[in-house]
C-alpha positions in Angstrom: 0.0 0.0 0.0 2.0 2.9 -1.2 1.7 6.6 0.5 -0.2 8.4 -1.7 -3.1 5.9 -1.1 -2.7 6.4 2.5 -2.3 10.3 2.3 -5.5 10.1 -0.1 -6.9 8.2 2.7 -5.9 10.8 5.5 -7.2 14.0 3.2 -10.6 12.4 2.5 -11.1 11.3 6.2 -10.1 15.0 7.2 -12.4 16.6 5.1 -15.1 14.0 6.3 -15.8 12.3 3.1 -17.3 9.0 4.4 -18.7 7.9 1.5 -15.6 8.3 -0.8 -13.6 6.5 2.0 -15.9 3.8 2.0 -15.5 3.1 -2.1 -11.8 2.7 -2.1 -12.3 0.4 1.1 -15.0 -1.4 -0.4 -12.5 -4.1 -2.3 -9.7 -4.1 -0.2 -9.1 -7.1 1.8 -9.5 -7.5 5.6 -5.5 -7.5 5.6 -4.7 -5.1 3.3 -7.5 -2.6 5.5 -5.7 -3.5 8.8 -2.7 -2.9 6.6 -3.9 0.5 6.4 -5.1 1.4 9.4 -2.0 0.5 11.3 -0.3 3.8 9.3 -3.1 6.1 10.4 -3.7 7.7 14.0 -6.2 6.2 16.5 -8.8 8.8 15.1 -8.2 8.2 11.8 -8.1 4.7 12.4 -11.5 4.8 14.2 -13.0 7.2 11.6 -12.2 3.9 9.3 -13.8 1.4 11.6 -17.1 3.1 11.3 -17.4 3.0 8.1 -17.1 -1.1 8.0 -19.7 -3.4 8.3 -19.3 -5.3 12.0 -18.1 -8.7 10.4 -15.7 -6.8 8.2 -14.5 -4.8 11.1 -13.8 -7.7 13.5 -11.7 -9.4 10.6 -9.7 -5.8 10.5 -9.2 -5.6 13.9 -7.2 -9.6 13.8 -5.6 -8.6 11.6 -3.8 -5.2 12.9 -0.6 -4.9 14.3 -0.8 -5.4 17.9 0.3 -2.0 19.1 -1.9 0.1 17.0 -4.5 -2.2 17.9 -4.0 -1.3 21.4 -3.9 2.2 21.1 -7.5 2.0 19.4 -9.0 -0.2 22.2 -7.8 2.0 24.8 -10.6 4.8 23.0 -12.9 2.5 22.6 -16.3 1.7 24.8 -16.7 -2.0 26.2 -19.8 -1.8 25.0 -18.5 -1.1 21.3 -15.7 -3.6 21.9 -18.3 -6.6 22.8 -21.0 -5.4 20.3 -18.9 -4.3 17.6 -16.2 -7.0 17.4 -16.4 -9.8 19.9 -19.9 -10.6 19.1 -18.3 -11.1 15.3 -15.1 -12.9 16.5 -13.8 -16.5 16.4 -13.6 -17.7 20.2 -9.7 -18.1 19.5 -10.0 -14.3 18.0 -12.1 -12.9 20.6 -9.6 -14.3 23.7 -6.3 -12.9 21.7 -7.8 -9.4 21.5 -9.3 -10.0 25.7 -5.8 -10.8 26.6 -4.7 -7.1 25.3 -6.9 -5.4 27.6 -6.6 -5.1 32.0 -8.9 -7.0 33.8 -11.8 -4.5 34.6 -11.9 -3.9 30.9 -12.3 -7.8 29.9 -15.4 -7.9 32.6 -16.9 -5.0 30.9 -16.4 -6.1 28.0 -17.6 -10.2 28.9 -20.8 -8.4 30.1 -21.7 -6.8 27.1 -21.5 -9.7 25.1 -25.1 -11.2 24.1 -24.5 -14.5 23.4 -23.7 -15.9 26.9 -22.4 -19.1 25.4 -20.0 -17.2 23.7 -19.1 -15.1 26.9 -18.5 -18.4 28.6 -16.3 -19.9 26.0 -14.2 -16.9 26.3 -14.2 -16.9 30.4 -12.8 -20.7 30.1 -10.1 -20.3 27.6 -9.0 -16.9 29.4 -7.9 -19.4 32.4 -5.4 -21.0 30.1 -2.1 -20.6 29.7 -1.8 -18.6 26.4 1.2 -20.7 25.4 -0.6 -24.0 25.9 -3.0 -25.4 23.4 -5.9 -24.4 25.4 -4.9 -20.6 25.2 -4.8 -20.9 21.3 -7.8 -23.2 20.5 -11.1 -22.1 19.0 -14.5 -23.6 20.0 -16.0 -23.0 16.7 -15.9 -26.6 14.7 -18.6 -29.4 13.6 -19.2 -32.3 16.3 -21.4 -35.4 15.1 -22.0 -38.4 17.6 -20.3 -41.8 16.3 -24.2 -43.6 17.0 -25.6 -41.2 14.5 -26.8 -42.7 10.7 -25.5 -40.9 7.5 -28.9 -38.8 7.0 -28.9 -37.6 10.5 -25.6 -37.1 10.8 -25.5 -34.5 7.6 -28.6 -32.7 8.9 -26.7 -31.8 12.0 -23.3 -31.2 9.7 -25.7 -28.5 7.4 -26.9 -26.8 10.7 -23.8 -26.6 12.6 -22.2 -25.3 9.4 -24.1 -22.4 9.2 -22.5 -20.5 12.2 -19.1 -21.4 10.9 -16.4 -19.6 8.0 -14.7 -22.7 7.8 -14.7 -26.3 8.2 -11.2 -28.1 8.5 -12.7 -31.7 9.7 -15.6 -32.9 11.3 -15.0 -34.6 14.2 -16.6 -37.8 16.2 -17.2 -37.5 19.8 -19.1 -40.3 21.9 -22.4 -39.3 24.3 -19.3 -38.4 27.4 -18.5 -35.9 24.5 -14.6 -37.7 24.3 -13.1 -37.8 20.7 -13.3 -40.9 18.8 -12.7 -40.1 15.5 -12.9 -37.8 12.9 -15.4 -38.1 10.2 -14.1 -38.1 6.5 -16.6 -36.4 3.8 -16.1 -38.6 1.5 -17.8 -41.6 3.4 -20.7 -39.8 3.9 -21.1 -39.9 -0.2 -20.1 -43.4 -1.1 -21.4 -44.8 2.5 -25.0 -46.5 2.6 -27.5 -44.6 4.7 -28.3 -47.4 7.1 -24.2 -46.8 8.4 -23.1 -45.4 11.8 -20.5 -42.8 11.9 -18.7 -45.4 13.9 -18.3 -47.6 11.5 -16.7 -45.4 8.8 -15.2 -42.9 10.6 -11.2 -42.7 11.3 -10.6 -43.7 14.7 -8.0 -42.7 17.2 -7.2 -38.9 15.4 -3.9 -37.3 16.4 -5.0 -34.7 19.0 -3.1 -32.5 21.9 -4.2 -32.1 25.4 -5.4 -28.8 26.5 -2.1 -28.0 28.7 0.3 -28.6 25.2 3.0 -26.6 24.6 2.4 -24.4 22.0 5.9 -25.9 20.0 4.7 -29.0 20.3 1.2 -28.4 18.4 3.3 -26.9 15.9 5.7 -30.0 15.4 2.5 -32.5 15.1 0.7 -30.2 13.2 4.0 -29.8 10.7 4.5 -33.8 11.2 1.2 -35.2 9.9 0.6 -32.4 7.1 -2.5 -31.4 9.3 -4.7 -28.4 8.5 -6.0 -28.3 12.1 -5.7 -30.8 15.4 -8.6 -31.1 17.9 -7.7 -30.5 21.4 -8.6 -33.1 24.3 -9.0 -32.4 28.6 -7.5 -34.7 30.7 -10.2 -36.9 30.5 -9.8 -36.8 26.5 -13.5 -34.7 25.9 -13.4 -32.7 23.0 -12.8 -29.0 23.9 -11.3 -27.2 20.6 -9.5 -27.4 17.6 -6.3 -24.9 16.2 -6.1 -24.4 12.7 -2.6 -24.1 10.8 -3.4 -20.3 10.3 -3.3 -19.6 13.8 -0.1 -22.0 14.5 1.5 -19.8 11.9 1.1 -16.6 13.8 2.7 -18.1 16.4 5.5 -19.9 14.8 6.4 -16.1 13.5 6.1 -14.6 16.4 8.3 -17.1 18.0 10.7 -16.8 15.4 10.7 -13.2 15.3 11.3 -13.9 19.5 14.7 -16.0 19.0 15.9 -13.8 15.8 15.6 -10.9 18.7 17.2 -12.8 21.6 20.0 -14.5 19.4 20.4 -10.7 18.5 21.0 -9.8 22.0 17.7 -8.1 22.5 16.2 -8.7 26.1 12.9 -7.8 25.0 10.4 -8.0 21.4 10.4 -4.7 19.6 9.7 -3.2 16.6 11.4 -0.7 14.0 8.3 2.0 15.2 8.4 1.7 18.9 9.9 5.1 20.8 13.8 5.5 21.4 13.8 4.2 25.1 12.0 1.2 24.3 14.2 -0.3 21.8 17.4 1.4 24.1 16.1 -0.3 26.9 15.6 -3.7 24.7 19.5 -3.1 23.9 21.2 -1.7 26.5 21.7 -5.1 28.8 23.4 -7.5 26.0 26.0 -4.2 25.1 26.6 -3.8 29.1 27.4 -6.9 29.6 29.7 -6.9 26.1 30.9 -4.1 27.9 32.1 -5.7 30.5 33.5 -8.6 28.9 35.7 -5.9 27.2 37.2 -4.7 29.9 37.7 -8.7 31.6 39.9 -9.4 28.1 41.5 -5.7 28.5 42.7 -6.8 32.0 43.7 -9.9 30.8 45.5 -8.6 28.3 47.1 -5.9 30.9 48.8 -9.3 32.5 50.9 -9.5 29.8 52.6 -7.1 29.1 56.6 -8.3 29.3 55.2 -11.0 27.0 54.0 -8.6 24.4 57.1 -6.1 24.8 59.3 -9.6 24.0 56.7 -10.7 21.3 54.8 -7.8 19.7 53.8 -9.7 17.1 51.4 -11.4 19.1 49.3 -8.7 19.0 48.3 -8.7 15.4 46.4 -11.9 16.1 44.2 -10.9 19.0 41.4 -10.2 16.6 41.4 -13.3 14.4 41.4 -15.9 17.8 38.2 -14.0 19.5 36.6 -13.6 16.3 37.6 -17.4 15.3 36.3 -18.4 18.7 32.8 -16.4 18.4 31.8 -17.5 15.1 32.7 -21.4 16.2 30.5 -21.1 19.1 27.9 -19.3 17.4 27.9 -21.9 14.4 27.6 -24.8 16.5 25.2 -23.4 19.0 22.6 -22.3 15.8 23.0 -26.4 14.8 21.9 -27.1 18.5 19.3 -24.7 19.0 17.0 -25.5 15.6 17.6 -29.1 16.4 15.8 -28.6 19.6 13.0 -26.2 17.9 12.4 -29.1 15.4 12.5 -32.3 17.9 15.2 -33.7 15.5 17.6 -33.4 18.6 16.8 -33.9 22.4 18.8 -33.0 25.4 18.7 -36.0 26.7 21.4 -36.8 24.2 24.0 -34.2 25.2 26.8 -36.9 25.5 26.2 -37.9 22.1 25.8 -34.8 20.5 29.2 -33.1 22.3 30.9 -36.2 21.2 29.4 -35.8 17.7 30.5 -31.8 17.7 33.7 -32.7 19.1 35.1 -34.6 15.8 33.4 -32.4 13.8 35.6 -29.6 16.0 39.0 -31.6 15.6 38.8 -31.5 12.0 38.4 -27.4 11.5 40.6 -26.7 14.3 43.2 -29.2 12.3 42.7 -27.1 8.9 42.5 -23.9 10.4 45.2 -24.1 12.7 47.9 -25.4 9.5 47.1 -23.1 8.0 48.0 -20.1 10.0 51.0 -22.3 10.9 51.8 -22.1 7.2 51.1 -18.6 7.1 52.9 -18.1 9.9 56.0 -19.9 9.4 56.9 -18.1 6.0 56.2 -15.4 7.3 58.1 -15.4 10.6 60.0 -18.6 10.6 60.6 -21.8 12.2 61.6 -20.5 15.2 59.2 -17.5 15.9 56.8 -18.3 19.2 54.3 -16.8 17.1 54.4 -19.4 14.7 53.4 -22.3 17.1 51.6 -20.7 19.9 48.9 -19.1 17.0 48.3 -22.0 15.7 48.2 -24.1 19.0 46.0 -21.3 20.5 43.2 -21.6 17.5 43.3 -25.2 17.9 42.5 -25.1 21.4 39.6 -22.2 20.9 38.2 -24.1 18.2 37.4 -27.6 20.3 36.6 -25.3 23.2 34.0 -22.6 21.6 32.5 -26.0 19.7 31.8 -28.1 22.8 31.0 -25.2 25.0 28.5 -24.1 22.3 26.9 -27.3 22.0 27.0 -27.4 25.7 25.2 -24.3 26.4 22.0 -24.5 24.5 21.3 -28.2 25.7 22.1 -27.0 29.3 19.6 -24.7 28.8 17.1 -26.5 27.2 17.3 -28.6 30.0 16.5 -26.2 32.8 13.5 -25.3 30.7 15.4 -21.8 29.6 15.2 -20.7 25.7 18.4 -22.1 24.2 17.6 -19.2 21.8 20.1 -17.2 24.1 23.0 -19.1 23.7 23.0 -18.2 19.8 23.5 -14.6 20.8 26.4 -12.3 22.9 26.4 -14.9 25.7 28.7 -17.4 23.3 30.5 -14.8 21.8 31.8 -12.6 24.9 32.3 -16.2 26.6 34.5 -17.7 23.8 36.1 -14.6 23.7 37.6 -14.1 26.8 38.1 -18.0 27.6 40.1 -17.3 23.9 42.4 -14.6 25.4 43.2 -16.5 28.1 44.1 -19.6 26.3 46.3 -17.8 23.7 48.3 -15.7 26.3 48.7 -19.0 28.2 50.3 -20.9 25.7 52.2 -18.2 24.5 53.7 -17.8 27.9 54.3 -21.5 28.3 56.4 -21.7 24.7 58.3 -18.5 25.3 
């Protein structure tokens, strides 16, 4: 959406030209509207919404970016919130968008709502944990009992349908309401009438339980090629379903979550938020570089007889902290999306180190002959620079592998994002363990 569309926009909304507003939004997307709206001021923004219809506006509203979603909300009545766009929301929608608000304003809102089965689908799924499967499922699928015949059964299929936008797969629930099966459409054509549903339906349906992990819906949802995956309570009774559109929105939110951390950001922000959010989000990773700075300085201070009777040793400070950093990152990247796609599991942190270990031999080998090749036409057989470089990159090599496979697994296992490890923590660690290993050796062959 280019800026004169959205000045157009802005000029026809200041001189209150509702109706010529209306006809450029008229074939626009839900997404490309939300689109629009999240480049325009609350007011402007509002001045749109009331020119939507209510089903068209509760789309928009999904769809926004979540800070200038929240900045409309907060002008907003609860009365206009329940009526306007709850009423017209997705229960999965509907508890997203009640999450953004405090809790006085989700009780105003709940009692404005008219459909009170509605309001109580919300008021259950607000008590889950919003990274579980219950905190993500919708309530809003089609439910036929495995004792029904093929006639009765598609009468109830054609009046649950009605309320619904889409139908990823009917599902089979027994008269305790527990999941049985799922119900393939194409029985109920080539199926005789005089069938049960429980005799052509497909029994035992992968499913998650209501207190799921939100990474592991994804990874059985991206494992059996599903389109949606019902969700069970402990007692396996159907309670919801979450479609691969909504895993998706989490999957790049979580993403855009480990880019950030591996990035050394302590917190999610975005290229609009104000100057002392994103210095706040990047102050704490460039302290603690900080600090790490001055550890290697001081390190480096301890040496100085050794640099007066070698200064050549100085010209390789750079290449062993940057050799060690980018071998730590490398091999803690390899770890961390092995854990993020259940290829890799920390119970085998043994194997793995032993695995990154040969891998490590072989680099450090190359790397360090060839700096000792460098090295040794350059200074000579006899130069301490020409051994203790090359010893020293060996060294950092098998240490910033291991420790970097180390770390993340470590991690994971303490239930911490291994996302963290990717970032400054590996390089500022590798960095100073590599100053201390290269001015050790070097000591040790002078």
């Amino acid at each position: 959406m280019n800026e004169e569309y959205i000045d157009n926009v802005k000029h026809l909304i200041e001189q209150k030209e509702g109706d010529k507003v209306k006809e450029l939004l008229i074939d626009l997307h839900p997404a490309d509207i939300a689109e629009l709206c999240n480049d325009l001021n609350p007011e402007e923004a509002k001045a749109v919404y009331r020119l939507l219809d209510n089903e068209v506006a509760a789309d928009v509203l999904v769809e926004m970016d979540e800070d200038a979603r929240k900045e409309l909300l907060e002008m907003l009545p609860s009365e206009t919130i329940a009526k306007r766009f709850v009423d017209y929301m997705d229960t999965d929608d509907a508890v997203d968008l009640m999450r953004e608000l405090d809790e006085d304003k989700q009780e105003e809102v709940l009692s404005h709502i008219e459909d009170i089965e509605q309001a109580g689908d919300i008021v259950d799924l607000l008590k889950y944990d919003e990274n579980t499967a219950g905190g993500l499922m919708g309530t809003e699928m089609v439910l036929v009992n495995e004792n029904w015949s093929m006639p009765e059964c598609l009468k109830e299929m054609r009046q649950q349908a009605e309320e619904l936008d889409e139908i990823y797969y009917v599902y089979v629930i027994d008269d305790d309401e527990r999941l049985r099966g799922i119900f393939p459409l194409k029985k109920m054509i080539t199926s005789p009438s005089v069938s049960k549903v429980k005799h052509v339906m497909q029994k035992d349906p992968t499913s998650v339980h209501v207190d799921t992990p939100i990474d592991e819906v994804v990874q059985a949802i991206e494992k059996y090629d599903l389109v949606a995956i019902p969700v069970v309570d402990s007692i396996g009774r159907l309670v919801g379903q979450i479609t691969v559109d909504d895993v998706m929105d989490e999957v790049r939110e979580q993403s855009e979550r480990d880019y950030q951390l591996a990035s050394g950001l302590s917190q999610d922000v975005e290229t609009d938020d104000n100057v002392l959010k994103q210095t706040t989000a990047r102050l704490p990773w460039l302290l603690i570089g900080m600090i790490g700075g001055i550890g290697n300085s001081m390190i480096l201070g301890n040496f100085d007889s050794t640099f007066a009777a070698h200064p050549e040793m100085a010209l390789y400070i750079p290449l062993i902290g940057g050799t060690g950093g980018n071998v730590g990152t490398q091999s803690s990247a390899i770890i961390v999306q092995g854990l993020a796609n259940s290829s890799l599991d920390a119970k085998d942190t043994f194997k793995q180190i032993t695995k990154e270990a040969v891998v490590a031999l072989i680099n450090a080998t190359i790397i360090s002959l060839l700096v000792y090749t460098y090295n040794f036409i350059r200074f000579g057989a006899t130069a301490t620079v020409t051994y203790s470089v090359s010893i020293s990159l060996f060294a950092v090599v098998m240490f910033a592998s291991i420790f970097g496979t180390l770390v993340p697994m470590t991690l994971e296992k303490f239930k911490i994002d291994p996302a963290i490890a990717t970032g400054p923590f590996i390089a500022i660690t590798n960095d100073i363990i590599g100053m201390m290993l290269y001015m050790g050796i070097t000591v040790l062959l002078s």
